[in-house]
C-alpha positions, 0 to 999 in steps of 0.5 A: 809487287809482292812475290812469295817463295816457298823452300822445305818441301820433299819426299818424306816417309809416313810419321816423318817431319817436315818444314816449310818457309816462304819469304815475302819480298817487294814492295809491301805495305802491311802484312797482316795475314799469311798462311798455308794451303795446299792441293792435293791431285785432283782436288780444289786448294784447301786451307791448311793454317793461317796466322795474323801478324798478331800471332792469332792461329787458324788451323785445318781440323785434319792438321790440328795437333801435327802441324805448326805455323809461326811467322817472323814478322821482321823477316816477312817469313812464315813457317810451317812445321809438319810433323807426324807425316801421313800419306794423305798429306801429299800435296803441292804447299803453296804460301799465302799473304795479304797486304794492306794498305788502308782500304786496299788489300791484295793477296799473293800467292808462292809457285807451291813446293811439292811435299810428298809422303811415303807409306 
């Protein structure tokens, strides 16, 4: 019903920037939360940020001060701002959202788009 598609990812070096985007399209009801996680190689998915559609931000404490996550809610759109890159930080992103429709939710999930951090 709903698909996400991540864009931005990349081979960046240590210190260096990064955007991600990921467009919900399909049939949608309500967007409430989106979000980013990621997995690194061998290890489970983990949260990285999150973000309601009024705005209210959760973040990693590993991330907190480097990375940004914004939204345009007309667009289905979230963003994810990386900056101050460091090698630790390489893995596949993945989008995150949850749709509502009254007491129904369902979650959907990008492919993942691959960030890779040099030293």
């Amino acid at each position: 019903q709903v698909q996400l598609v991540e864009s931005g990812g990349g081979l960046v070096q240590a210190g260096g920037s990064l955007r991600l985007s990921c467009v919900a399209s399909g049939t949608m009801f309500s967007i409430n939360g989106m979000g980013w996680y990621r997995q690194a190689p061998g290890k489970q998915r983990e949260l990285v940020a999150t973000i309601t559609s009024g705005g209210s931000t959760n973040y990693a404490d590993s991330v907190k001060g480097r990375f940004t996550i914004s939204r345009d809610n007309a667009k289905n759109t979230v963003y994810l701002q990386m900056n101050s890159l460091k090698p630790e930080n390489t893995a596949v992103y993945y989008c995150n959202a949850k749709d509502v429709q009254g007491v129904l939710e369902d979650i959907y999930w990008g492919q993942g788009t691959q960030v890779t951090v040099s030293s």
